[in-house]
Every structure is written in C-alpha cells, then in structure tokens.
C-alpha positions in Angstrom: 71.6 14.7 -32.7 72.5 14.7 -29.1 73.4 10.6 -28.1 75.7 11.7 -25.2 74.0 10.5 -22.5 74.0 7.0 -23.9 70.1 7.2 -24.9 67.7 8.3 -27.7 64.6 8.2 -26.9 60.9 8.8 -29.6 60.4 12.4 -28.9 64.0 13.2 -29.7 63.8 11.5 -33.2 60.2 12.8 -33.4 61.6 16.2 -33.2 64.8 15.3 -35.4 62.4 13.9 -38.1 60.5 17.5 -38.0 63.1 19.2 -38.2 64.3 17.1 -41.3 61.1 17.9 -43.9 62.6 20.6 -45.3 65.7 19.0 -46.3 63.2 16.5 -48.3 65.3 15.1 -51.6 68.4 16.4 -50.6 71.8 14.6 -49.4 71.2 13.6 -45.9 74.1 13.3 -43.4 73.6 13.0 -39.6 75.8 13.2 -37.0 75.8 12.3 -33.2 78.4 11.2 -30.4 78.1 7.9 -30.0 78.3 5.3 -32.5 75.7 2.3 -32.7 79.0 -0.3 -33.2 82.5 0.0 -31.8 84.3 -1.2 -35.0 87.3 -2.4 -32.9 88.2 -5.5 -31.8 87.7 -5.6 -27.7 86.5 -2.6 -27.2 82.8 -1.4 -26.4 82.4 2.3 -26.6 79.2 2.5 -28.5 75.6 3.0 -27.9 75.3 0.5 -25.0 71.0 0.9 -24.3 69.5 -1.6 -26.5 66.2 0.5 -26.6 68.2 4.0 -28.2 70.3 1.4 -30.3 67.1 -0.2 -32.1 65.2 3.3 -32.6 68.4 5.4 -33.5 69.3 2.2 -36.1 65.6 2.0 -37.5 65.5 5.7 -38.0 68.6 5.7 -39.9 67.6 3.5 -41.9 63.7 4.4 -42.4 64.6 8.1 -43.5 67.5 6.9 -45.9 70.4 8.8 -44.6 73.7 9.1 -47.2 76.1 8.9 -44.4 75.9 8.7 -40.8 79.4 10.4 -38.8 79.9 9.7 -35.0 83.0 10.9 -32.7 83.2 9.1 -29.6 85.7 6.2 -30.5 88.2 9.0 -32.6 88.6 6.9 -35.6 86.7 5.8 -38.7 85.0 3.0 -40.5 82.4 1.9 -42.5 79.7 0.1 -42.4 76.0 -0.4 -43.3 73.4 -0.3 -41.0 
C-alpha cells in the first residue's frame, strides 16, 4: 500500500480491500512506507495526518491482518495496533 505521501485516504483502502477477497482465510501481511507510530523515543517519522492514521489503523484492524511491516524509520519493533 502506497502511504508515501503521508495520507490514505477511503478509495485507496476501498481498492486495497478489493483487491484482498481472494486472499480470504489465508495469512495476511501488509506492507506500506510509513509506520502509524515512531517506536523511538524523540523522534516522529510516522504517519503524521490524523485522518490516514485513524482509517489505515481501523482497517488493520477490521480485516485482521497477521503482521503489518513498514520501512520508513529503518528499524523494527512490535507492537499491537
């Protein structure tokens, strides 16, 4: 999913969610740019639009994904959203 530009917006998960039926009980991963939390102290380099925060975080958690991967920070963590 394309978060680049710092926003998500319904037709983009609309067409996401389309895209996803045929993957229907199978292990869901997604991945996109920008995380919805900066994990580090300090630091804010995560998805800073509170709209494409709340609808990216609700459809994660609507369609149940197994893990969720994002780039922009290049580190890792874990956490539940």
């Amino acid at each position: 999913m394309d978060d680049s530009s710092g926003k998500i917006t319904q037709a983009t998960l609309k067409n996401f969610s389309d895209k996803m039926t045929i993957y229907k009980n199978k292990l869901m991963f997604i991945l996109f740019h920008i995380p919805t939390k900066d994990p580090r102290q300090n630091k804010n380099h995560a998805l800073d639009d509170n709209k494409s925060l709340t609808l990216l975080e609700n459809f994660i958690k609507k369609n149940n994904f197994n893990a969720v991967f994002s780039a922009h920070i290049h580190s890792h963590c874990i956490y539940k959203i």
